[in-house]
Structures are given as C-alpha cells and as structure tokens.
ZAVEX-503070 format. One record per residue (C-alpha): residue in three letters; x, y, z. Coordinates in pm, whole numbers, padded with zeros to 5 digits, always signed. Layout:
! residues N
ALAXYZ...
This chain:
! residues 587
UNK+01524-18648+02240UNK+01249-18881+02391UNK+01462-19196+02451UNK+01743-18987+02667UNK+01584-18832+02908UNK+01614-18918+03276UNK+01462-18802+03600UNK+01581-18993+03926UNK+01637-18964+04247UNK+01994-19173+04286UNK+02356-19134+04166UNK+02392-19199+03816UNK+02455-19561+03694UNK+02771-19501+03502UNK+03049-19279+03621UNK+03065-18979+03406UNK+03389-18816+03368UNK+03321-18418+03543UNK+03363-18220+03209UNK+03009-18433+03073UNK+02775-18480+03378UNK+02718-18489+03732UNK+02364-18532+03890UNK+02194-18208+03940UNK+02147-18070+04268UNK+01773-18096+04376UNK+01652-17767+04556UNK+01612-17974+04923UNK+01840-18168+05110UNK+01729-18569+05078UNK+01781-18786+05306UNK+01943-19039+05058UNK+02156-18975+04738UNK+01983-18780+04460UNK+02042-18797+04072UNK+01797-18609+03813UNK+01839-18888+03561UNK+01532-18892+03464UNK+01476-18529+03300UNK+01804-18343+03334UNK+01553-18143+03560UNK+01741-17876+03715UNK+01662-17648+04094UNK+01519-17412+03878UNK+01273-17671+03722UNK+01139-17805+04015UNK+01071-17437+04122UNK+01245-17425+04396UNK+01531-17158+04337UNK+01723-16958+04071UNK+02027-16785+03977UNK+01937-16463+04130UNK+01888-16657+04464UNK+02227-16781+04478UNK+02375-16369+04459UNK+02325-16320+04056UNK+02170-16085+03922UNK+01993-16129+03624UNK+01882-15827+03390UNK+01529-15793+03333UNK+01349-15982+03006UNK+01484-15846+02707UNK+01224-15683+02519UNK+01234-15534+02168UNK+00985-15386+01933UNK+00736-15590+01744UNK+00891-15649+01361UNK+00613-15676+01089UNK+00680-15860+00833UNK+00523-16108+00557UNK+00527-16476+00674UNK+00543-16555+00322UNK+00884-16376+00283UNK+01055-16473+00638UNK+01058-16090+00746UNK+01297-15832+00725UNK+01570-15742+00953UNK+01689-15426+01114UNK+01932-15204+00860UNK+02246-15312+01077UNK+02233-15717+01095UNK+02176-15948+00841UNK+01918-16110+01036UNK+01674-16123+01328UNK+01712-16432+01468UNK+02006-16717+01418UNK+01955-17089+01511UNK+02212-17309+01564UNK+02122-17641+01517UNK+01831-17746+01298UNK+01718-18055+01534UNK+01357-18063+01698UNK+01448-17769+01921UNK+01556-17540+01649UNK+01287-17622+01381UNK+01035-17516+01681UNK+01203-17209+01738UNK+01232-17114+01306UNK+00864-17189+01283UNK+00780-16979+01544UNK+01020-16677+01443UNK+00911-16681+01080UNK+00492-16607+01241UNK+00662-16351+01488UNK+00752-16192+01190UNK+01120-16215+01254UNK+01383-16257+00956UNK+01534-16619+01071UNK+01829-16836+00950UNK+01904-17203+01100UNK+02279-17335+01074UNK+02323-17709+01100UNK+02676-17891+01016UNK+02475-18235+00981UNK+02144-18296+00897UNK+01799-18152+00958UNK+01596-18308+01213UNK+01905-18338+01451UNK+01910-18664+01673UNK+01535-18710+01712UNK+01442-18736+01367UNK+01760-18905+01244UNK+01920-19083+01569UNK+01658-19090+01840UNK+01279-19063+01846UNK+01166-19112+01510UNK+01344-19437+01387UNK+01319-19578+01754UNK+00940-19539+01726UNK+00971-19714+01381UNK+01094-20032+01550UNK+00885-20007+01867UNK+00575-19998+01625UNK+00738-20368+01469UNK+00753-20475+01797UNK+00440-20405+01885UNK+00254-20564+01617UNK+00510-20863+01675UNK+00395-20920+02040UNK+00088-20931+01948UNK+00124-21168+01673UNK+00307-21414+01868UNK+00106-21404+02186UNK-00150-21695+02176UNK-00343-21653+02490UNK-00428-21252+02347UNK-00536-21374+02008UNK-00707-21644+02156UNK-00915-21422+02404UNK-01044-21213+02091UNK-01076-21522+01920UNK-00804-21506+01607UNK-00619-21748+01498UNK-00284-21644+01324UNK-00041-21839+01212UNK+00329-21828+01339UNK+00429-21469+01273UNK+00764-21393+01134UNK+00953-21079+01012UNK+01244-20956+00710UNK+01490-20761+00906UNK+01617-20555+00606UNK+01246-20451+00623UNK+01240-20359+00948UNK+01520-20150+00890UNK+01435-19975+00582UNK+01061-19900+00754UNK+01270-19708+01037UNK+01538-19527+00784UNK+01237-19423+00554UNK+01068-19257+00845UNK+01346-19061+00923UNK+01409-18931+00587UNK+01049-18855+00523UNK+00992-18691+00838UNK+01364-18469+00781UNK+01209-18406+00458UNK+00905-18232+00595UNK+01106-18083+00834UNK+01337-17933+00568UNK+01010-17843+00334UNK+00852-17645+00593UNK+01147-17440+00687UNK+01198-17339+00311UNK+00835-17297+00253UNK+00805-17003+00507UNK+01176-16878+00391UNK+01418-16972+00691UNK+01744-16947+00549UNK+01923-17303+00641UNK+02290-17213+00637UNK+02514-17530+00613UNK+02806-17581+00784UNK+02969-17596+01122UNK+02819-17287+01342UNK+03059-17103+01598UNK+02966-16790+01790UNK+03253-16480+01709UNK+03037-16260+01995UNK+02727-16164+02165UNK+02552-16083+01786UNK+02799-16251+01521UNK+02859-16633+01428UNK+03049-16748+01141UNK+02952-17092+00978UNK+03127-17341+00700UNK+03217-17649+00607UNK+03539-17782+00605UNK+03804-17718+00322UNK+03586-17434+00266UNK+03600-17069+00383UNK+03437-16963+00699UNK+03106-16683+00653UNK+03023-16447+00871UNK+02669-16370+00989UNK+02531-16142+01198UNK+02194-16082+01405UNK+01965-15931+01661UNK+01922-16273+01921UNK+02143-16613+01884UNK+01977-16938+01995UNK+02192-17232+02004UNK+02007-17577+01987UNK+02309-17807+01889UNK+02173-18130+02156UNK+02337-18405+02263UNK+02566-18738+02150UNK+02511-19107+02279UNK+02755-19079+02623UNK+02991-19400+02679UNK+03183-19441+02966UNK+03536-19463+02992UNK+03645-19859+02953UNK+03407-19941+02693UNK+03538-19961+02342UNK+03256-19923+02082UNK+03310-20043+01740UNK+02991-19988+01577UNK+02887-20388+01503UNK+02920-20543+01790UNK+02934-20344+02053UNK+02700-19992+02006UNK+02492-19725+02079UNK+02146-19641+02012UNK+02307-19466+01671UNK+02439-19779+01514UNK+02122-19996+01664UNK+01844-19802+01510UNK+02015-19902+01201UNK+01898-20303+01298UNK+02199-20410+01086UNK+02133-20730+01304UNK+01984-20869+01550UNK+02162-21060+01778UNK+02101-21390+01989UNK+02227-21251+02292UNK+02254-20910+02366UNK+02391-20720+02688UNK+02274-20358+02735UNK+02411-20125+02965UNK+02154-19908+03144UNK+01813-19963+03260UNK+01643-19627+03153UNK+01397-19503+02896UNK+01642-19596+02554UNK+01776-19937+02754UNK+01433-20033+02797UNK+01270-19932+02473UNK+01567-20099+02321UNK+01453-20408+02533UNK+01156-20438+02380UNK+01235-20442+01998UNK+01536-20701+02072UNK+01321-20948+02249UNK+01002-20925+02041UNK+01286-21016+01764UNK+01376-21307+01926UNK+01707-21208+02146UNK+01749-21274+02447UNK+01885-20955+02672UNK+02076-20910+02987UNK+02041-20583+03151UNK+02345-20417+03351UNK+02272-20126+03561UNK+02477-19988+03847UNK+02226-19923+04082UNK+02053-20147+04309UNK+01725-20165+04114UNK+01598-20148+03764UNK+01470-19878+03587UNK+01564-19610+03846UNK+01437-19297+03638UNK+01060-19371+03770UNK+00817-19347+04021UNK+00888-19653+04199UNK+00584-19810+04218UNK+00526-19822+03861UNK+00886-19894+03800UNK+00783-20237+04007UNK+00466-20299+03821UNK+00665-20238+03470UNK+00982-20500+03576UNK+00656-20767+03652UNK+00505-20689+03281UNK+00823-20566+03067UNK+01085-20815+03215UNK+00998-21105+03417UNK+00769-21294+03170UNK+01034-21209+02897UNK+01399-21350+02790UNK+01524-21078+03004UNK+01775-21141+03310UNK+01967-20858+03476UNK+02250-20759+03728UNK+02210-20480+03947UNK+02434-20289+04143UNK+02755-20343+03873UNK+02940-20096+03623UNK+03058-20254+03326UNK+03415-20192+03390UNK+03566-20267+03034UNK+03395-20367+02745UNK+03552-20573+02421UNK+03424-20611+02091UNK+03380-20963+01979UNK+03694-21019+01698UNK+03830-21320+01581UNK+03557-21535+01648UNK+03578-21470+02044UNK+03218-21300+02205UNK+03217-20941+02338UNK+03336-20959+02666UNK+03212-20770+02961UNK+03404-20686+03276UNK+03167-20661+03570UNK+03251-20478+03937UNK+03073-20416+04210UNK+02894-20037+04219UNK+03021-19943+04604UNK+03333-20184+04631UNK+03470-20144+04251UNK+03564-20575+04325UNK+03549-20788+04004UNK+03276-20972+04027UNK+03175-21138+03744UNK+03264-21192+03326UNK+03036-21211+03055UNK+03056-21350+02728UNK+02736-21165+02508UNK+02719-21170+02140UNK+02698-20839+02109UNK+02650-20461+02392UNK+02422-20126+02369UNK+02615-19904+02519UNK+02234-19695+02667UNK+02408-19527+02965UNK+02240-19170+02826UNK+02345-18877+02676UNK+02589-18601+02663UNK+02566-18238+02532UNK+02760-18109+02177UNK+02866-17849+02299UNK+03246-17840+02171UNK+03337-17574+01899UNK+03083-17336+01954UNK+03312-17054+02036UNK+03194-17037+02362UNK+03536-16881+02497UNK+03448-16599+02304UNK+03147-16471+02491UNK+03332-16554+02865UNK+03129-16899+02890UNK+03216-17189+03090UNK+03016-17524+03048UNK+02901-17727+03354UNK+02957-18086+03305UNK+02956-18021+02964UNK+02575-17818+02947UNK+02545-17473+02883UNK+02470-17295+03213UNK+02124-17091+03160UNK+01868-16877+03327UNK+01492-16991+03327UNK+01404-16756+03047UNK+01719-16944+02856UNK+01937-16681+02858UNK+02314-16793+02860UNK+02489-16748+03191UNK+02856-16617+03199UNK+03126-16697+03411UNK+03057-16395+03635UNK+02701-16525+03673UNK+02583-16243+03408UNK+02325-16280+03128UNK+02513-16281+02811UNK+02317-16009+02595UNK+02125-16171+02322UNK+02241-16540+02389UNK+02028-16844+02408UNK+02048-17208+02419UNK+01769-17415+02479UNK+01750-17864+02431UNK+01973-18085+02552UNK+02249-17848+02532UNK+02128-17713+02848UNK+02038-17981+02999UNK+01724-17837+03191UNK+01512-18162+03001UNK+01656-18417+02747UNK+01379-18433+02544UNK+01287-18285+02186UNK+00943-18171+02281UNK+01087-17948+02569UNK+01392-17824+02370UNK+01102-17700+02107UNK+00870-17520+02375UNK+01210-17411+02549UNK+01297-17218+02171UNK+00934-17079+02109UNK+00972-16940+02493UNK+01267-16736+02375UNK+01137-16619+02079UNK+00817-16474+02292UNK+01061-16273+02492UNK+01261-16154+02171UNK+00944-16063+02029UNK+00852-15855+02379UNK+00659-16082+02555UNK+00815-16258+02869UNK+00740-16611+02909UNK+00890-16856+03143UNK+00854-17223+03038UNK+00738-17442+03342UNK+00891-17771+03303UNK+00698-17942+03560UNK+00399-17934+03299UNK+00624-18125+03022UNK+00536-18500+03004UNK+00784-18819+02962UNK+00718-19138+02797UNK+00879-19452+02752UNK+00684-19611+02448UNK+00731-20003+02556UNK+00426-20215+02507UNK+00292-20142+02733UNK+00389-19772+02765UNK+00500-19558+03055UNK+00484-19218+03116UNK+00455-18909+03342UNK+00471-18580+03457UNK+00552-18358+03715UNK+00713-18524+04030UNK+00767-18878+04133UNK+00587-18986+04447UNK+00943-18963+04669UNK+01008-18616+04525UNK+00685-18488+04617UNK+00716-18602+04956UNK+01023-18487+05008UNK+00937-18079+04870UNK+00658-18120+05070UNK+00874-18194+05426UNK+01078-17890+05340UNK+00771-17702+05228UNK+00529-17813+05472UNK+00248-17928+05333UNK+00059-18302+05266UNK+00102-18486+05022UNK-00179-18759+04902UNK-00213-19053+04619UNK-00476-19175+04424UNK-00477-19522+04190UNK-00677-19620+03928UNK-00607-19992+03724UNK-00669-20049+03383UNK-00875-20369+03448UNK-01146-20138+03556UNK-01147-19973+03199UNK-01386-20078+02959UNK-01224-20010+02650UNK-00870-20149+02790UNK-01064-20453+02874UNK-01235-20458+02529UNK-00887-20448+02371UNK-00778-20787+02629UNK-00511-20470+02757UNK-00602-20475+03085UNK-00274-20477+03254UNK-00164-20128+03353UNK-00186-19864+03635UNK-00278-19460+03694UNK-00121-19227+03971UNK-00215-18908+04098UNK-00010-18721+04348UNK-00183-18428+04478UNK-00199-18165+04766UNK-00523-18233+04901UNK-00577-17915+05061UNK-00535-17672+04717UNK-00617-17959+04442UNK-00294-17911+04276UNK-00165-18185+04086UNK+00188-18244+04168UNK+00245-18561+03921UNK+00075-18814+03717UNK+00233-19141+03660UNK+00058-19405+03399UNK+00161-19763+03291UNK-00060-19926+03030UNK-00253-19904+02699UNK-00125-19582+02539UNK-00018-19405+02836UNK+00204-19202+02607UNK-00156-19065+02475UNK-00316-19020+02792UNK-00088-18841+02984UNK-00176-18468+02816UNK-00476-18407+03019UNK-00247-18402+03304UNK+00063-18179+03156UNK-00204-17927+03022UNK-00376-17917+03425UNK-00064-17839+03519UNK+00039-17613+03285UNK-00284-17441+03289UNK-00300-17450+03701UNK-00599-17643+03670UNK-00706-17803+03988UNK-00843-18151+04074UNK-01205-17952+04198UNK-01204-17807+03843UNK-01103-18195+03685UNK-01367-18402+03899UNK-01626-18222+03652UNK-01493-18281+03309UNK-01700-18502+03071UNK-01447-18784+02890UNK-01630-18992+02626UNK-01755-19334+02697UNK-01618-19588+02687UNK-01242-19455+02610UNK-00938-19528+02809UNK-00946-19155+02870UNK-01153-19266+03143UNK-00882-19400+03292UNK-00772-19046+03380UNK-01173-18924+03444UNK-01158-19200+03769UNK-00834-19088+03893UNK-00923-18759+03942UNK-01269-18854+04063UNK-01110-19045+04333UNK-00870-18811+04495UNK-01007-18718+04849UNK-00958-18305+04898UNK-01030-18099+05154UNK-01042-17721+04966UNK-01176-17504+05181UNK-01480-17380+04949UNK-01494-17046+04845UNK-01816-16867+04777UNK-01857-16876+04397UNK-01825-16539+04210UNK-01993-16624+03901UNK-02363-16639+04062UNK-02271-16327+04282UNK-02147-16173+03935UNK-02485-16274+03777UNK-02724-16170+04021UNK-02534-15805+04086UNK-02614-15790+03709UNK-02947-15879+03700UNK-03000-15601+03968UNK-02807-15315+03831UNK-03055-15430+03494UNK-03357-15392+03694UNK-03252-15097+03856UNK-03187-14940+03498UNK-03527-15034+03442UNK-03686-14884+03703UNK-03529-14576+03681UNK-03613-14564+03303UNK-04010-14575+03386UNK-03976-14363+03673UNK-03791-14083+03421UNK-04074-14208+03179UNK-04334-14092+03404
C-alpha cells in the first residue's frame, strides 16, 4: 500500500513491540542510527547481501514445465492437485500475481477472508487518492494569489462532506469491482473464507460457523498485507481517536486534529485535513519531520507543505497515552521526551490519527505447520520470495510476497514481487530489483523517489569505494510548471560519475508522482546517464524537468570505442568482399 511505506535512515518514531517490527539492518555499518522506514527495504534490497551469505543455503530456482492451457478457461492442472497456483489474499499483490498466472497458462485460485482489493483498494491507496484529489482542487480554489496570476476570479469555494466521502467510498467499490470482474473474466477461482496453510502444497479455507475445505496445489503464494500498527498506550475508538481505516471514511472533519507520525500517510493525511479547514498538530518522535526522505527535499517540502499552513508540530516526543474524547472532555495526549521518556507536555486535540505505519497479517496462516517463524511479525523470504524456514531452508513451493514480507510496503511492489514468482513457477528465474521501484507521497505538491537517498548513497559508497555526485534541477526553470503558476518544486539526481549509474532520483513538485518512471525504468533497465543525456522529451512538458537533470550531471566514463560503427563497417567489407569474389568466379 502506497501511503505505508517507509524508507529512513533513523530509529523508528514509535516503539514497536519486537513480535511487529524492528528497523531493518542496512548492509553497512552507519555511523549514526539506521531505520528503513521508508520502504521496509531490506540488506537484500539494497544489494548488498543475502541469505546464502550469512551460511544458508538456498536451493536453486524452482523450475517446472511450461503448462498450456486456454486463457479463456484459467488452465488445467496436473492430475494430482486441484490446482496450479493458490493465492492467498486477493489485495493488489495477489490480483497481480492471478492475472499473471491465468496468461502463464496456470490453473489459479485466490482465497480472501475480506474483500477484494485488500487494503489499497478498500483501506489505503484508492480512497486516500479520492480525498487528496478534493484537496487538491480545494487549494486551488481557495488560493487567491494562484487564481489571480492566471487571472480567475472564483468565488469563495466551499465543499459537502458527505460528498466527499461518498466520492472516496464509490472509488473503492468501483475499482474492487473491476478488480473482482477481471479475475472472473479470465476464470480465477476466488475462494472465500479465511486461508491457512495445512503444508508445503495444501491449504484449507472457510468462513466461520462453516466447515473448513481443503485445497490443494503445485506453488502457494501468500499475499495477506498489512493492518494500521498502533502503539501500545493509545486507545483507538474509531471516532475520535483513529487510523487511516476509520479516516478515509471522512465521517468528520475535525477543528483540531493531532496526528501521530510524520511519514507518507501522516502527511497525505495533512493535506486533506487542512485544505478542509482543520487545523493539525504533528507528533513525531524523532528530531525532525518527515524522516522517511532525502533530506534535502524533506526541508524544501516542511517550507511548502507545513510552514505556510495551519500546521504546528513537536518533534522528538512519543505520544505516551492517548484518550478518546468522552463526556464532553477533548482527546487527551500524553507527551514524553524520545531519549529521556520525561513528561513533557499535555494536549487537549479534538480528535488523533493514529499514522505511526503498518504491521503485517500474518496471524492464522498456519505457519507452524511448515516450521516458520515470523521476524517482527514479516514473513522471512529469499530474494526470489521463497519462504525461509527456521533452519534457514527454502520451504518447497512457498511464497509470500507484499507487505507480508516486508521487503517494500507498497501495492505496486507486492504486485511485481507476485508476477516475479510466477516467472520462476513457470521456469523462468527472475529476481525483482527493488531499487528500480518508485515511492510517492501524492501531497500538492507531490513527492517522490527512487533508489537511494543522498546519505545512503554516500554511505554504500564509503564501504564500497567509489564517488558519489548530485545534480539539481528547479521547477521555476520549467516552462510548462511555470505556465501552470506551479513553479515551486525541486529534481535530484544521485549518480556515480565514473559508470553513469543512477543511484536515486528524488522529485518535489508538479506531478512528481508522474515523472518519476523515467528514472525507475533507467534503473531497472541499467540505463546509464551517457545513454539519458540523448533522449528527446517533448517541449514544453514538465518531463523536461527530468531531460535537464540528466543533462546536467558532470561524468567522467571513460569512453569506449563504439561497436556499432565497427559492426557496420566489418559488414560493409565482408559485402564487398562477397562481391568481389562473385565477379572474380564470374570471370
């Protein structure tokens, strides 16, 4: 899910009991306290280590025969299961995988015990995006000196928060809806109930009151994501005090509201509440906001999405204990100091978000059964997604890809993550390189990135020995950001100047969410900045944005002779050659 994924460098700002969460271990030593917030990204994901470095042994991809079978008709499986492939979980992650399965040819069944579309479609992404998109248009409405520079005139903008509401709720059910349709249209069996795995090829599923059925198939993939997290001390209630579940309902919208947690769903949250008219108060434990990104754009986002706005803030607190409001007294919120856990201050809030991230459903899946033991709550896995025993084994034909792992919180990577898998089930290995997936916060005006902050890369490159090198590009130098009155916004590059490779791209501005592709695919793709510098963007576009920042990074690539004219003029000679030898034989 978009809104819950993190990516830091610093120790989480809530303290998460040890069966949920602990910060992942970055594959260097840092010279200050580290916490992957900001991604859930893993040593493996930074490509740094793996299992097998660390004395386990992993067995080589699994590989199995191609199965033909009719799209149409979801495939048919081998004489002694019932079916190819089983999903459990029908969220983002799982829908990705079906999809994917059902074109494979493979005969494919998803079990979900909720809803279809999991938390991004009904919880998470999709209504969030609803309200961000009211917000949007709200901002814009209400700011005078914007109109006023395109010369409109509008008068006083207002909005029906039942509306608002309903425009967020029908999104979700029309998007679950397709989601549902195109499952059924290709023939994926959508079992209903609660899934639990009996063994290395057998799950049995059902609701309760009802009896249990038992399944069986070639390859399990478990996709079952992630719940809002709340720390211990804070007692939710669902009105007043909440998480992003109960607030993406907008059952109100309060004058004063507290939220805990300066990160991607804290700050999109920030955004809808204040273009609404409330006024927020941010609470994060560590010494700065919005910790999850590349600092420097972290400090240009806190000048545009929270000084000019009713937004104040305490850093370096946990909220201790937090208590509904109830008979006519305001929520109260305990503050103490993050490093000397002294009281330091009460506050009196009409209502908390509880946006301190997100934890992994993992419970009930019969993991026991298979010899699995969750870390922090996340299922320990390989980089080809292979579930990891106890004994540091491979389970046999065991996945789990999404937040479950916790490799990336976000619905976009648990879906690549489950069409990897079914590529190797299919006998094709494929390792998913999570550096190449891109972020976004989708705040007006956006954020995102990909690949490594700017400390990150410069501390792989002290351990790895190389330079590392920045290049900037502003908005205000953007003709179509500056035809829009959107100047206000920033592009990074962080590169090794000596190979071109791109090592992250950081954006803040006009549809950064948009814009940041060209710079995921490069990386996925091993595309270098040389290779960039010549690529033709349309004009004028703020896709230009990304045209100068690669234009202005400073290499020095040693040059290599290029093939392709050698390749073309060895041709041309072996052709003339032919030639001559024809007339010669001619003669």
């Amino acid at each position: 899910m978009q809104s819950s994924l993190s990516l830091s460098l610093s120790q989480p700002s809530t303290t998460l009991p040890r069966s949920n969460y602990t910060p992942h271990s970055l594959p260097f030593s840092p010279s200050k306290p580290i916490n992957l917030r900001f991604c859930g990204l893993r040593r493996e994901a930074l490509g740094f280590s793996s299992l097998s470095r660390r004395g386990i042994q992993l067995p080589s991809p699994i590989r199995s025969t191609k199965i033909s079978a009719s799209v149409a008709d979801n495939g048919s499986p081998s004489k002694s299961f019932d079916y190819d492939l089983i999903i459990i979980g029908a969220g983002v992650g799982g829908h990705g995988a079906a999809l994917h399965a059902v074109e494979k040819g493979l005969k494919t069944a998803i079990i979900e015990g909720d809803v279809v579309g999991g938390t991004c479609v009904n919880r998470g992404c999709v209504p969030s995006k609803a309200l961000l998109a009211v917000s949007g248009r709200m901002r814009e409405l209400q700011s005078e000196h914007h109109l006023k520079a395109l010369g409109l005139q509008v008068s006083a903008a207002g909005y029906d928060r039942q509306g608002v509401a309903d425009h967020a709720n029908n999104l979700a059910t029309k998007i679950r809806n397709n989601l549902t349709n195109s499952m059924k249209a290709i023939g994926v069996d959508i079992l209903t109930g609660v899934g639990t795995i009996l063994g290395p090829q057998k799950v049995k599923y059902g609701k309760i009151g009802f009896p249990d059925n038992t399944v069986t198939a070639k390859n399990i993939i478990i996709a079952t994501g992630s719940v809002p997290f709340v720390p211990k001390g804070i007692e939710v209630d669902g009105k007043t005090v909440i998480t992003s579940d109960h607030a993406l309902k907008l059952e109100s919208v309060p004058d004063w509201i507290a939220i805990v947690g300066s990160g991607y769903i804290g700050l999109e949250f920030s955004d809808v509440y204040t273009a609404l008219g409330s006024e927020v108060t941010f609470i994060e434990a560590l010494d700065q906001l919005m910790p999850g990104f590349d600092p420097e754009i972290g400090k240009l986002a806190q000048r545009v999405l929270i000084n000019p706005r009713k937004i104040d803030y305490h850093t370096g607190v946990f909220a201790s204990k937090i208590t509904p409001a109830k008979d006519g007294k305001p929520v109260l919120i305990e503050l103490i100091d993050a490093k000397t856990k002294e009281h330091k201050d009460t506050l009196e809030v009409d209502a908390a978000l509880i946006a301190t991230g997100r934890a992994p459903f993992t419970n009930g899946l019969g993991l026991d059964n298979i010899n699995v033991a969750t870390q922090r709550g996340f299922i320990p896995v390989d980089e080809r997604m292979r579930v990891i025993d106890a004994d540091g084994n491979a389970v046999p034909h065991i996945y789990c890809i999404g937040d479950a792992n916790g490799k990336m919180m976000l619905a976009h990577a648990a879906s690549a993550q489950g069409i990897s898998v079914v590529e190797q089930v299919t006998g094709r290995d494929h390792v998913l390189n999570h550096l190449s997936i891109p972020a976004a916060c989708f705040t007006h005006p956006e954020i995102s990135m990909v690949g490594l902050t700017e400390p990150q890369a410069r501390e792989k490159a002290e351990i790895e020995g190389f330079e590392v090198s920045v290049a900037k590009t502003s908005f205000k130098a953007n003709t179509k950001a500056l035809a829009e009155n959107e100047g206000e916004g920033l592009a990074k590059l962080i590169y090794r100047p000596d190979t071109g490779e791109i090592l992250g791209v950081h954006i803040f501005g006009l549809h950064a969410a948009d814009l940041i592709h060209e710079a995921s695919n490069a990386i996925a793709l091993g595309t270098r900045i040389p290779d960039l510098k010549l690529a033709v963007h349309a004009h004028p576009t703020l896709s230009e944005v990304l045209d100068e920042l690669f234009k202005s990074a400073k290499l020095n690539v040693k040059e290599k002779r290029d093939v392709v004219p050698m390749l073309k003029l060895v041709t041309e000679v072996f052709h003339l050659w032919v030639r001559l030898k024809n007339m010669f034989q001619a003669n």
